[in-house]
KOLGU-4560 file (N, C-alpha, C; in nm, 3 decimals, padded with zeros to 5 digits):
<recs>
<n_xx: 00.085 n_yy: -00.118 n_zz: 00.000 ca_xx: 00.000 ca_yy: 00.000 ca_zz: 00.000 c_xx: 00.089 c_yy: 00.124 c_zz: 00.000 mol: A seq: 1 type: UNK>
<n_xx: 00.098 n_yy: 00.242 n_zz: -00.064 ca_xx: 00.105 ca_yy: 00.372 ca_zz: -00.112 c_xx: 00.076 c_yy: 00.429 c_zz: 00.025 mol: A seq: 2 type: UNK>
<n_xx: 00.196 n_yy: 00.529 n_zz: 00.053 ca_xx: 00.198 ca_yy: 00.589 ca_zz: 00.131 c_xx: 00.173 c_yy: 00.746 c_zz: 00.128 mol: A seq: 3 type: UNK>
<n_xx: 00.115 n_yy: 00.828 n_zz: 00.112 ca_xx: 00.152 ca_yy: 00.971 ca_zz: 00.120 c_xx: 00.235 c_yy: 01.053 c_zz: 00.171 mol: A seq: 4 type: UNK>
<n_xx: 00.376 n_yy: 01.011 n_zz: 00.120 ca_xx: 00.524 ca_yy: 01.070 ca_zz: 00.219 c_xx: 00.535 c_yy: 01.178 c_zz: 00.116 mol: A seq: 5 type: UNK>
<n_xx: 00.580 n_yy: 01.306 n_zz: 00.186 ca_xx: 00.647 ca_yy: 01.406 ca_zz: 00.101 c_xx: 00.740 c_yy: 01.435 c_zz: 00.242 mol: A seq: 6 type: UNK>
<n_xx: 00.893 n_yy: 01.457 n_zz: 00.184 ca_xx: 00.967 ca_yy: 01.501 ca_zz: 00.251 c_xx: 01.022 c_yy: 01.669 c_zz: 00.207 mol: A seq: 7 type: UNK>
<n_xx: 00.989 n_yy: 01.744 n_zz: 00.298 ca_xx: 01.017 ca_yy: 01.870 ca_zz: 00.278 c_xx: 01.136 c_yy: 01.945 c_zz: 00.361 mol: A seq: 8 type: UNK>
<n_xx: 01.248 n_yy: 02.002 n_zz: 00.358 ca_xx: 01.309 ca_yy: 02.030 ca_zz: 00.456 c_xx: 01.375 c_yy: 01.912 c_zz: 00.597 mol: A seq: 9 type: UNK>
<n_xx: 01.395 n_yy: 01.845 n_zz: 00.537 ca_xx: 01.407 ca_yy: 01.654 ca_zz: 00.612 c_xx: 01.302 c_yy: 01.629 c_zz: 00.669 mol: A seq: 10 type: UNK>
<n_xx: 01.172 n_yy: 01.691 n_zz: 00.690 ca_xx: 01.083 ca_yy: 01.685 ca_zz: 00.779 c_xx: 00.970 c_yy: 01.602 c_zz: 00.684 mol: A seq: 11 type: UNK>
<n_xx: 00.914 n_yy: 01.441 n_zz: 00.755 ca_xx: 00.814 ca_yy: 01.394 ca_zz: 00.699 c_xx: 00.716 c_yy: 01.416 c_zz: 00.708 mol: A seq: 12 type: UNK>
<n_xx: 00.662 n_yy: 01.474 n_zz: 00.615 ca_xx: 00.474 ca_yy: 01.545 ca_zz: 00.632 c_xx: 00.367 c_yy: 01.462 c_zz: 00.699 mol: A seq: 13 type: UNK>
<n_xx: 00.411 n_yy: 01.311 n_zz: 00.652 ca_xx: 00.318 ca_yy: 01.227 ca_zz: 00.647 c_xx: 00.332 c_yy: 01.194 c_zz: 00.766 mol: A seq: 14 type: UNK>
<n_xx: 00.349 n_yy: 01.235 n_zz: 00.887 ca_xx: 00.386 ca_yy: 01.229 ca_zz: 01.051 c_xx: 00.364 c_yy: 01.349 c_zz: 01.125 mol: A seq: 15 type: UNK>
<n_xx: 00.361 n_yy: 01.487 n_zz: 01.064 ca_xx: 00.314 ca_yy: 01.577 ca_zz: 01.109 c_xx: 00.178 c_yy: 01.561 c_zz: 01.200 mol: A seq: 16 type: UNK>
<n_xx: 00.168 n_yy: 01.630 n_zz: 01.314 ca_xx: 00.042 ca_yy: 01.600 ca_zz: 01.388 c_xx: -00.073 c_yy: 01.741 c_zz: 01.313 mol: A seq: 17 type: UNK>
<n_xx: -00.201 n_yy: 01.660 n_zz: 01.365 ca_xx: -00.274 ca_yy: 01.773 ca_zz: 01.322 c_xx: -00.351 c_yy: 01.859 c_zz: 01.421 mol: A seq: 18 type: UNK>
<n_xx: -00.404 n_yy: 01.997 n_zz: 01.424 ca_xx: -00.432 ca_yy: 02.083 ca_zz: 01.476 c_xx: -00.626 c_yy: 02.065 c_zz: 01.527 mol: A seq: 19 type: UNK>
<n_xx: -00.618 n_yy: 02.041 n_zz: 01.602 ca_xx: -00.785 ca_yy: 02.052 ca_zz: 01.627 c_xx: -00.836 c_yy: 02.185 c_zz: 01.674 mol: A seq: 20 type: UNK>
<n_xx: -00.950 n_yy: 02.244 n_zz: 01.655 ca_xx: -01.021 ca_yy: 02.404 ca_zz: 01.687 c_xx: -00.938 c_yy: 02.411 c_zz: 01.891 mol: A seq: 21 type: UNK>
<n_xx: -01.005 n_yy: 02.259 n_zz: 01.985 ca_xx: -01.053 ca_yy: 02.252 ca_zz: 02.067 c_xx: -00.841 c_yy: 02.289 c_zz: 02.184 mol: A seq: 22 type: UNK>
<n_xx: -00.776 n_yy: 02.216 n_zz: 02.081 ca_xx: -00.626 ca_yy: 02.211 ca_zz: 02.105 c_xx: -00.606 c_yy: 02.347 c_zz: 02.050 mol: A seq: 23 type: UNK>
<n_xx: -00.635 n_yy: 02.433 n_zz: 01.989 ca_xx: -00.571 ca_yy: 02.536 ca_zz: 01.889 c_xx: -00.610 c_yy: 02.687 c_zz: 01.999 mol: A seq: 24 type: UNK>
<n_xx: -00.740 n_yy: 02.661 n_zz: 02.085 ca_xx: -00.770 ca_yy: 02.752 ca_zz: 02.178 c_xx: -00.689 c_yy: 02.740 c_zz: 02.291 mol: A seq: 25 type: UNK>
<n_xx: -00.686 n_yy: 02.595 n_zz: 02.291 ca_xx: -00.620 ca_yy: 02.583 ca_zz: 02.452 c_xx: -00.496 c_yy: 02.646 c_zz: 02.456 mol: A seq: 26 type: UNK>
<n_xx: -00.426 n_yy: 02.609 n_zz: 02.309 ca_xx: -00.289 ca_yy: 02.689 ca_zz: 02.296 c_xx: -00.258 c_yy: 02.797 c_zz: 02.289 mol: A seq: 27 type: UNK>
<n_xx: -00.334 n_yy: 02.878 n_zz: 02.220 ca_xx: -00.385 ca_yy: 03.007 ca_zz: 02.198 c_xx: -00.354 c_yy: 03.098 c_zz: 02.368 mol: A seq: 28 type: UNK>
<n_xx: -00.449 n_yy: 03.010 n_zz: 02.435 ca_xx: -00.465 ca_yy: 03.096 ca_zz: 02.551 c_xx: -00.334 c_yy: 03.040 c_zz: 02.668 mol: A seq: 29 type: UNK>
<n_xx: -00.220 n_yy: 02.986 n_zz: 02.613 ca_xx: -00.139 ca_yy: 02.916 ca_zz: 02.723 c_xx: -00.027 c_yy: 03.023 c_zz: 02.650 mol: A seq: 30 type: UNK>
<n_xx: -00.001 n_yy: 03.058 n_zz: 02.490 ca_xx: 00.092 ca_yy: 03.138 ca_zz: 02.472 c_xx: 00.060 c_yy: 03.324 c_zz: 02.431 mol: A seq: 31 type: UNK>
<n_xx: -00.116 n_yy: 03.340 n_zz: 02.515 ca_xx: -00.085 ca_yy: 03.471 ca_zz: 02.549 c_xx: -00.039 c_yy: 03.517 c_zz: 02.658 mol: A seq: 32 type: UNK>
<n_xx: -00.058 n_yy: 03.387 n_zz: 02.764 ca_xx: 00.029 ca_yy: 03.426 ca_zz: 02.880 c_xx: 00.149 c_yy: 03.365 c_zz: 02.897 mol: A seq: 33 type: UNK>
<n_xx: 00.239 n_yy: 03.398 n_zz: 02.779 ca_xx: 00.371 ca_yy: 03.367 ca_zz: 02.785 c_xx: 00.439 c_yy: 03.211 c_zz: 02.783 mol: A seq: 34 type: UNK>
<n_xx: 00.375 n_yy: 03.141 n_zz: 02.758 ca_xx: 00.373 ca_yy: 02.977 ca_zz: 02.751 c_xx: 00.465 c_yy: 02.953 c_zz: 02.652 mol: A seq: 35 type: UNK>
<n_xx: 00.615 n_yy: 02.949 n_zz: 02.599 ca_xx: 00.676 ca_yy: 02.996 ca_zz: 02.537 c_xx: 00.667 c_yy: 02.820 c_zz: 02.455 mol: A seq: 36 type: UNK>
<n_xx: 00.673 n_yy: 02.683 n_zz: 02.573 ca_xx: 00.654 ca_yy: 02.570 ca_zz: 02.515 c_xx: 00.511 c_yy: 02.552 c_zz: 02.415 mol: A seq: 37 type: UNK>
<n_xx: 00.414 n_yy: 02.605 n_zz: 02.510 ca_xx: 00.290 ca_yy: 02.621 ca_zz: 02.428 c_xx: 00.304 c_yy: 02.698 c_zz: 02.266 mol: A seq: 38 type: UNK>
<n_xx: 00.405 n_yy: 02.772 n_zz: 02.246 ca_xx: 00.398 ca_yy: 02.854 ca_zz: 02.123 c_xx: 00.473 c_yy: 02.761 c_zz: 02.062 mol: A seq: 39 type: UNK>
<n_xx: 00.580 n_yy: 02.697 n_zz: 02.092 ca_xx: 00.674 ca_yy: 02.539 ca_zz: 01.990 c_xx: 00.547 c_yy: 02.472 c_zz: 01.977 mol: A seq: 40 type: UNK>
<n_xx: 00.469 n_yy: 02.423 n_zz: 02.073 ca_xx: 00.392 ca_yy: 02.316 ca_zz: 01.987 c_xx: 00.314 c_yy: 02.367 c_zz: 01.895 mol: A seq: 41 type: UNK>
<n_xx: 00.246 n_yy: 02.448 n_zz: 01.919 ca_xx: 00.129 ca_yy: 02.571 ca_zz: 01.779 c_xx: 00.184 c_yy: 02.570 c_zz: 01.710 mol: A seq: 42 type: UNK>
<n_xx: 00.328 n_yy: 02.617 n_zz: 01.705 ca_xx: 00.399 ca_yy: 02.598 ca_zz: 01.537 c_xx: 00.424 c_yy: 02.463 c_zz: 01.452 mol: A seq: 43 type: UNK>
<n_xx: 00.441 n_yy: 02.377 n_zz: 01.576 ca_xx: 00.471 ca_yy: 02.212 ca_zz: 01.499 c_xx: 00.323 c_yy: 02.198 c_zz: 01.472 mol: A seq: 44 type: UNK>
<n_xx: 00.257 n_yy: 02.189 n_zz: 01.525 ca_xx: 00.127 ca_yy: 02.124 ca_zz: 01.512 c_xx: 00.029 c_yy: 02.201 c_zz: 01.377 mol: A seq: 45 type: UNK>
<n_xx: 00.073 n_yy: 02.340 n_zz: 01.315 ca_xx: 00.033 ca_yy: 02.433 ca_zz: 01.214 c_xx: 00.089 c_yy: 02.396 c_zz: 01.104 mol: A seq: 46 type: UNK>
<n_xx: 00.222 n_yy: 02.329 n_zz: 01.098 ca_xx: 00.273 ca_yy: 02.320 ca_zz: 01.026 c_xx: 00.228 c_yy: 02.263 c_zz: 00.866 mol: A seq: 47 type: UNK>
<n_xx: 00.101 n_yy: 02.188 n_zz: 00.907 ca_xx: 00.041 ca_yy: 02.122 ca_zz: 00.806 c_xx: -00.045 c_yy: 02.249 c_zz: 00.718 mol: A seq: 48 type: UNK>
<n_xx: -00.080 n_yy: 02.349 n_zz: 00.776 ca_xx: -00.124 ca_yy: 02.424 ca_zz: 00.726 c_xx: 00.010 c_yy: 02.573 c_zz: 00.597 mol: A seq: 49 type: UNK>
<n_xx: 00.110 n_yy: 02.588 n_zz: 00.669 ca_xx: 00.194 ca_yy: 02.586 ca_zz: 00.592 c_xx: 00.217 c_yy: 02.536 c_zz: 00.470 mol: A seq: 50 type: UNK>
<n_xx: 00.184 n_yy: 02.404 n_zz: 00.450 ca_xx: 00.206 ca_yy: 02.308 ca_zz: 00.330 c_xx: 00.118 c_yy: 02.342 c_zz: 00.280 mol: A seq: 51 type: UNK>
<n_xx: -00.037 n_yy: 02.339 n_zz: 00.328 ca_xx: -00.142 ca_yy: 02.370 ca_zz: 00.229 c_xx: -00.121 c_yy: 02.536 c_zz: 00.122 mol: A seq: 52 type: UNK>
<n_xx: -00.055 n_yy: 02.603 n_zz: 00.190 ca_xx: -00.052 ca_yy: 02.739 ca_zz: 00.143 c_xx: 00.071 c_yy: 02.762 c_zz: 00.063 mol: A seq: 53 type: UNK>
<n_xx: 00.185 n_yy: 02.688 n_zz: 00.075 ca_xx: 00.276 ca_yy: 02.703 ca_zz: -00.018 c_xx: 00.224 c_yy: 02.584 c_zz: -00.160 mol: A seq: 54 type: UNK>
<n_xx: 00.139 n_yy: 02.485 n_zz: -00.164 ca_xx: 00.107 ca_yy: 02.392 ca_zz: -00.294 c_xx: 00.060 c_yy: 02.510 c_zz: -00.379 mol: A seq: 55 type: UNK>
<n_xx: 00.002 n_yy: 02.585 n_zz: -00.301 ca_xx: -00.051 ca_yy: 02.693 ca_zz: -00.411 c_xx: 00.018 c_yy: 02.761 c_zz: -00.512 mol: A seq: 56 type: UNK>
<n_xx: 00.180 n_yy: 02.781 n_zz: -00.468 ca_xx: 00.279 ca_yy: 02.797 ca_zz: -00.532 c_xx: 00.372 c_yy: 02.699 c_zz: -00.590 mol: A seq: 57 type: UNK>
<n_xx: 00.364 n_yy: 02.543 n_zz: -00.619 ca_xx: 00.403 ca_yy: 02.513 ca_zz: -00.709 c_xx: 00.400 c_yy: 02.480 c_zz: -00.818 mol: A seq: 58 type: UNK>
<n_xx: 00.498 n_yy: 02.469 n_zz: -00.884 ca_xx: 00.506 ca_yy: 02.525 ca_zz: -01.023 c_xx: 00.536 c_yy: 02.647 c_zz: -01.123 mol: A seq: 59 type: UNK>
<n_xx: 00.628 n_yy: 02.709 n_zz: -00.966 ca_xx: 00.655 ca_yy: 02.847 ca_zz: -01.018 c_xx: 00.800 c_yy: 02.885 c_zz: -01.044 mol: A seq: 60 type: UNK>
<n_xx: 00.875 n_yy: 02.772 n_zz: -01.002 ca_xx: 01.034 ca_yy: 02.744 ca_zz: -01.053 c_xx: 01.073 c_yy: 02.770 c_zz: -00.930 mol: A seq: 61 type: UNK>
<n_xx: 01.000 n_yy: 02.793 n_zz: -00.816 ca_xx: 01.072 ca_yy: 02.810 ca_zz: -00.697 c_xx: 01.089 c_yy: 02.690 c_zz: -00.581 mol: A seq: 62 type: UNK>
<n_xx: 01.187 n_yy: 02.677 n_zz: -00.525 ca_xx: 01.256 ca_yy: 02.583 ca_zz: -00.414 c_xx: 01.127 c_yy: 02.547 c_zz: -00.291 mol: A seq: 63 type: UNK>
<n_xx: 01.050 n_yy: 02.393 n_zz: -00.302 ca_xx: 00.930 ca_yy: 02.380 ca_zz: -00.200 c_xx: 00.996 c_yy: 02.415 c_zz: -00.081 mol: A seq: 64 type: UNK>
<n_xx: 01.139 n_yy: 02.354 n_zz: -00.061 ca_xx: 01.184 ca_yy: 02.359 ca_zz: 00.094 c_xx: 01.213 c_yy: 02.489 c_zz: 00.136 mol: A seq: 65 type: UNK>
<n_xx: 01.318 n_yy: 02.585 n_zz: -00.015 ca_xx: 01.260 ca_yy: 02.768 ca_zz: 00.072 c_xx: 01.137 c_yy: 02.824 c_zz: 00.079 mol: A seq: 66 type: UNK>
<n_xx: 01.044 n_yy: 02.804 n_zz: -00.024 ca_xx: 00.871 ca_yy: 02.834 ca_zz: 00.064 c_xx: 00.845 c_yy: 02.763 c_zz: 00.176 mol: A seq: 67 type: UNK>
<n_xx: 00.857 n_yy: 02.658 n_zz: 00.221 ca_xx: 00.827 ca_yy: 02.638 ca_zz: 00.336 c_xx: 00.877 c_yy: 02.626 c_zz: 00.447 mol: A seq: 68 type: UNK>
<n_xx: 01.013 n_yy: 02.700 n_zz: 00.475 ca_xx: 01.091 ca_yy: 02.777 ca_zz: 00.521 c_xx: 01.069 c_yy: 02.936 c_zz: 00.531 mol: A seq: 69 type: UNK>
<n_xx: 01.030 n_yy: 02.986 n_zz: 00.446 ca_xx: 00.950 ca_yy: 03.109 ca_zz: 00.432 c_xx: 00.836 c_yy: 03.139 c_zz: 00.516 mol: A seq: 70 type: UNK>
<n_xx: 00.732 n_yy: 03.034 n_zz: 00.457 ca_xx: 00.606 ca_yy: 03.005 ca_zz: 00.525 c_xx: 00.655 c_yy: 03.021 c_zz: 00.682 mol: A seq: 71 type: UNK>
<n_xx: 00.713 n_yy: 02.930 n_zz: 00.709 ca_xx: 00.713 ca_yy: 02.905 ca_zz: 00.830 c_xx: 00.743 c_yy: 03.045 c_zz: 00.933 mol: A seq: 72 type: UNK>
<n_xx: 00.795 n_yy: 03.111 n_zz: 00.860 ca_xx: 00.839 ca_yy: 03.290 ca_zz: 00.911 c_xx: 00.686 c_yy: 03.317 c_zz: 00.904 mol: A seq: 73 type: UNK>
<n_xx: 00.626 n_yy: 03.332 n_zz: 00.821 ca_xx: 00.487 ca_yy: 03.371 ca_zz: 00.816 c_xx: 00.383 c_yy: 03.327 c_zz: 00.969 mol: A seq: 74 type: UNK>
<n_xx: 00.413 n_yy: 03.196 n_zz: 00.950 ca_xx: 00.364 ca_yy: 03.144 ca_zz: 01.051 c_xx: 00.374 c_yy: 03.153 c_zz: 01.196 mol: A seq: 75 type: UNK>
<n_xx: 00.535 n_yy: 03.203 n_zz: 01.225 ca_xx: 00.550 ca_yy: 03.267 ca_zz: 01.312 c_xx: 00.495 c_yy: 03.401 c_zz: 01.352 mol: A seq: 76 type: UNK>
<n_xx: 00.550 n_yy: 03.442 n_zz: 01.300 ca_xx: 00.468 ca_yy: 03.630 ca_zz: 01.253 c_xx: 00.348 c_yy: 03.659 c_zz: 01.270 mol: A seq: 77 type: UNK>
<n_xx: 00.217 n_yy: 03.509 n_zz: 01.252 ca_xx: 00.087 ca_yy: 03.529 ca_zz: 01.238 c_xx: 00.099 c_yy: 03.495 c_zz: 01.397 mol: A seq: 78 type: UNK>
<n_xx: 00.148 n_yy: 03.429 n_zz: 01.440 ca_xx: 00.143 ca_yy: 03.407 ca_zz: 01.584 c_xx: 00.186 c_yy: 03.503 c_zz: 01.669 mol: A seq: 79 type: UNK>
<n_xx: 00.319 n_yy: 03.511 n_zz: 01.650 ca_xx: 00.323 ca_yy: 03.653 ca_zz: 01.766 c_xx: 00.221 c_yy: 03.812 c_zz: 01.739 mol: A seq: 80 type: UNK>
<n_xx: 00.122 n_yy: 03.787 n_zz: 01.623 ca_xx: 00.072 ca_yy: 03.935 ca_zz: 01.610 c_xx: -00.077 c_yy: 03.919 c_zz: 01.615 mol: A seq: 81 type: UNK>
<n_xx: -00.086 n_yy: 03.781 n_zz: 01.612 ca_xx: -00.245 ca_yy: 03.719 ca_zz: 01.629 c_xx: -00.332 c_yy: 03.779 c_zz: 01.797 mol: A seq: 82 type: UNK>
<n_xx: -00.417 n_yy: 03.866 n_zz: 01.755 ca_xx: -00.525 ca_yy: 03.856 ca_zz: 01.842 c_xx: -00.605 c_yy: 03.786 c_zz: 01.891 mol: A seq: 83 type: UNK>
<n_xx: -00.643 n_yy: 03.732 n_zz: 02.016 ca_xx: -00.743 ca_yy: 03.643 ca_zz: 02.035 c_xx: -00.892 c_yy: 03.683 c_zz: 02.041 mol: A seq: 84 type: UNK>
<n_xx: -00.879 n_yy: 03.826 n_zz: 02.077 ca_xx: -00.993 ca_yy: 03.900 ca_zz: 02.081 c_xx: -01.065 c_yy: 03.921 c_zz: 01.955 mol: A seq: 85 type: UNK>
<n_xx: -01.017 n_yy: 03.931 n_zz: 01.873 ca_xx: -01.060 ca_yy: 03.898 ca_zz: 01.715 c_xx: -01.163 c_yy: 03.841 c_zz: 01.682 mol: A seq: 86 type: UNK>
<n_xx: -01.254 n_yy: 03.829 n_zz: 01.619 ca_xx: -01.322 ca_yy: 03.754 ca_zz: 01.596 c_xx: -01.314 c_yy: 03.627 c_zz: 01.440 mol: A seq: 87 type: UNK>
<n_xx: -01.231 n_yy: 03.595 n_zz: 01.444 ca_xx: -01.165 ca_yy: 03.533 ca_zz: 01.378 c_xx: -01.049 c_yy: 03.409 c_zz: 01.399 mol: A seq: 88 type: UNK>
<n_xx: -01.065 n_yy: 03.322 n_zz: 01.313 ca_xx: -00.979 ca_yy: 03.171 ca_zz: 01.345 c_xx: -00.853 c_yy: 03.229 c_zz: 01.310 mol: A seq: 89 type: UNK>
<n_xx: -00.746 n_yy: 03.163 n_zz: 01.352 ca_xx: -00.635 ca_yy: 03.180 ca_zz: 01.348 c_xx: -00.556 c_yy: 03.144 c_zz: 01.208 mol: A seq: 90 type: UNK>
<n_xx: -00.650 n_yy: 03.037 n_zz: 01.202 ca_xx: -00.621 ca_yy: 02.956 ca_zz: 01.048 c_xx: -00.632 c_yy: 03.058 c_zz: 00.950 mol: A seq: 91 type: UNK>
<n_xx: -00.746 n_yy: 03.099 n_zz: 00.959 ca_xx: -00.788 ca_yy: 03.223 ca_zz: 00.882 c_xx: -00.634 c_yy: 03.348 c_zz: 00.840 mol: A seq: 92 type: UNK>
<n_xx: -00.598 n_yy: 03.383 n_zz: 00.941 ca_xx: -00.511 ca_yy: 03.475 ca_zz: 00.954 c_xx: -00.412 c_yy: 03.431 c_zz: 00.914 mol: A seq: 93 type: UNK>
<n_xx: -00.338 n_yy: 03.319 n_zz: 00.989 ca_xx: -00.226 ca_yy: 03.265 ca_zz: 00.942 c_xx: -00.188 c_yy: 03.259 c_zz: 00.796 mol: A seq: 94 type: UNK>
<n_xx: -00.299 n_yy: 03.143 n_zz: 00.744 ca_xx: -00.279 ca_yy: 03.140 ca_zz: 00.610 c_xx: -00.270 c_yy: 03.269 c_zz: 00.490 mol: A seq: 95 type: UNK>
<n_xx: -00.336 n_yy: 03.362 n_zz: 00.539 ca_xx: -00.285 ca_yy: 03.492 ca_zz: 00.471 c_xx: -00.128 c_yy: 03.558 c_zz: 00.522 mol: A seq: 96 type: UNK>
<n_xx: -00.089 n_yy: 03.542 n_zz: 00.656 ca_xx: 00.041 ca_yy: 03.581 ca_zz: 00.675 c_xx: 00.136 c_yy: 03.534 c_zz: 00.597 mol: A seq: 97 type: UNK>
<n_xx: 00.103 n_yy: 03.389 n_zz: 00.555 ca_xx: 00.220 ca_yy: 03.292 ca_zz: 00.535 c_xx: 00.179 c_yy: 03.313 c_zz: 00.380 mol: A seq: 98 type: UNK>
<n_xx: 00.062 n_yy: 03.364 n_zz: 00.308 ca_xx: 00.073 ca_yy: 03.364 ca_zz: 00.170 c_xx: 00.160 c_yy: 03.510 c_zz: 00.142 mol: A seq: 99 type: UNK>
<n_xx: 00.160 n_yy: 03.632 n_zz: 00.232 ca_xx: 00.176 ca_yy: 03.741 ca_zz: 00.186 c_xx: 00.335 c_yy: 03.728 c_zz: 00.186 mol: A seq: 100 type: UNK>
<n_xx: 00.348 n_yy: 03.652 n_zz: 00.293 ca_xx: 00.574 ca_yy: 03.618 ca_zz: 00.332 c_xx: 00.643 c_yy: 03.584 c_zz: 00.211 mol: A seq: 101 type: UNK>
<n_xx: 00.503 n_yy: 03.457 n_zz: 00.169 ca_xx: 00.567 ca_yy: 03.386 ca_zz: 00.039 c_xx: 00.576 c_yy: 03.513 c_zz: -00.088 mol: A seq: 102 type: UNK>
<n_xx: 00.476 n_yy: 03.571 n_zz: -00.101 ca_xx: 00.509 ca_yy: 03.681 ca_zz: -00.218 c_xx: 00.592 c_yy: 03.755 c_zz: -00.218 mol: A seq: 103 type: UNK>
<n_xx: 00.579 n_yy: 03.773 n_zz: -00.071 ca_xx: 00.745 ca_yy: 03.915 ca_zz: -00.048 c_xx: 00.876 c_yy: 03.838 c_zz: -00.111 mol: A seq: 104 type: UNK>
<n_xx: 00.892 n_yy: 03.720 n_zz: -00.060 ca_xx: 00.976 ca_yy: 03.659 ca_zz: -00.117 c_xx: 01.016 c_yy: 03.640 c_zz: -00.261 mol: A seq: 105 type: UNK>
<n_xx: 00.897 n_yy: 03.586 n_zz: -00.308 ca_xx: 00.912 ca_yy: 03.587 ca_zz: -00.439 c_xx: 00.955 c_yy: 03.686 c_zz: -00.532 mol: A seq: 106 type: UNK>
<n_xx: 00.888 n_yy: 03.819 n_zz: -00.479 ca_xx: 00.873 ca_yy: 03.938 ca_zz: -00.532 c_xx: 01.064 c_yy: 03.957 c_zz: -00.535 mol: A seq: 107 type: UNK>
<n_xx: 01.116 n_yy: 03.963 n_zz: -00.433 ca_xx: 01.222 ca_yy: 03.971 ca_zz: -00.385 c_xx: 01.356 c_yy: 03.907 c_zz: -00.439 mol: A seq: 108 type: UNK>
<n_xx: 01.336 n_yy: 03.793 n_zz: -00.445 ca_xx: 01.445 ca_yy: 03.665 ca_zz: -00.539 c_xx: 01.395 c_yy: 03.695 c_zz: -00.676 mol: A seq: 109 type: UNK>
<n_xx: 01.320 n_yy: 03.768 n_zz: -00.743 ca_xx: 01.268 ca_yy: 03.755 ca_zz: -00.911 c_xx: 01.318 c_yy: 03.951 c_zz: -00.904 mol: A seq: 110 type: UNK>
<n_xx: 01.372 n_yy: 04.026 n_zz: -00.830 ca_xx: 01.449 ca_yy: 04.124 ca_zz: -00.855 c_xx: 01.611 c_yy: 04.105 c_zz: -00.873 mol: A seq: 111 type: UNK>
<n_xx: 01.659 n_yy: 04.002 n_zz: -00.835 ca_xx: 01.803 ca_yy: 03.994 ca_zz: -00.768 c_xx: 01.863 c_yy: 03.905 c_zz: -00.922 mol: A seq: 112 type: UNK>
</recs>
């Protein structure tokens, strides 16, 4: 049986954990009060969402492992600037942080 492995950055996708709403609050509210372990796991555990937002970009002659290396700046970024008070998912936000990182980038390496 066929596995769904993509290896990105040595990291196997197909082992990545996934993010539930009910885990994503709890975390939420452990790294606004400074939970610095709580903010490592939000990022491992997002990570799958990263991937979803850089596929969007391939096929554009650019390196999956520097977009999602990129992304992953995004992803950070959406986290330390993310509101909880918001009325809005995080997913929501993120995935626009981590699409806008990827363009800067792009924008950026297609000047040089």
């Amino acid at each position: 049986m066929a596995v769904n492995k993509v290896e990105i950055c040595g990291l196997d996708t197909s082992k990545l954990p996934m993010m539930t709403y009910e885990r994503s609050t709890e975390l939420l509210k452990k790294i606004s009060e400074g939970d610095e372990e709580a903010r490592d796991i939000f990022i491992k555990e997002n990570l799958r969402l990263v991937l979803s937002v850089i596929q969007r970009f391939s096929g554009r002659g650019e390196q999956m492992d520097d977009l999602f290396q990129v992304g992953c700046i995004g992803l950070i970024k959406a986290i330390n600037s993310f509101k909880t008070d918001k009325n809005i998912k995080l997913a929501t936000y993120a995935s626009r942080c981590i699409e806008n990182e990827i363009l800067m980038y792009i924008r950026k390496t297609a000047n040089q």
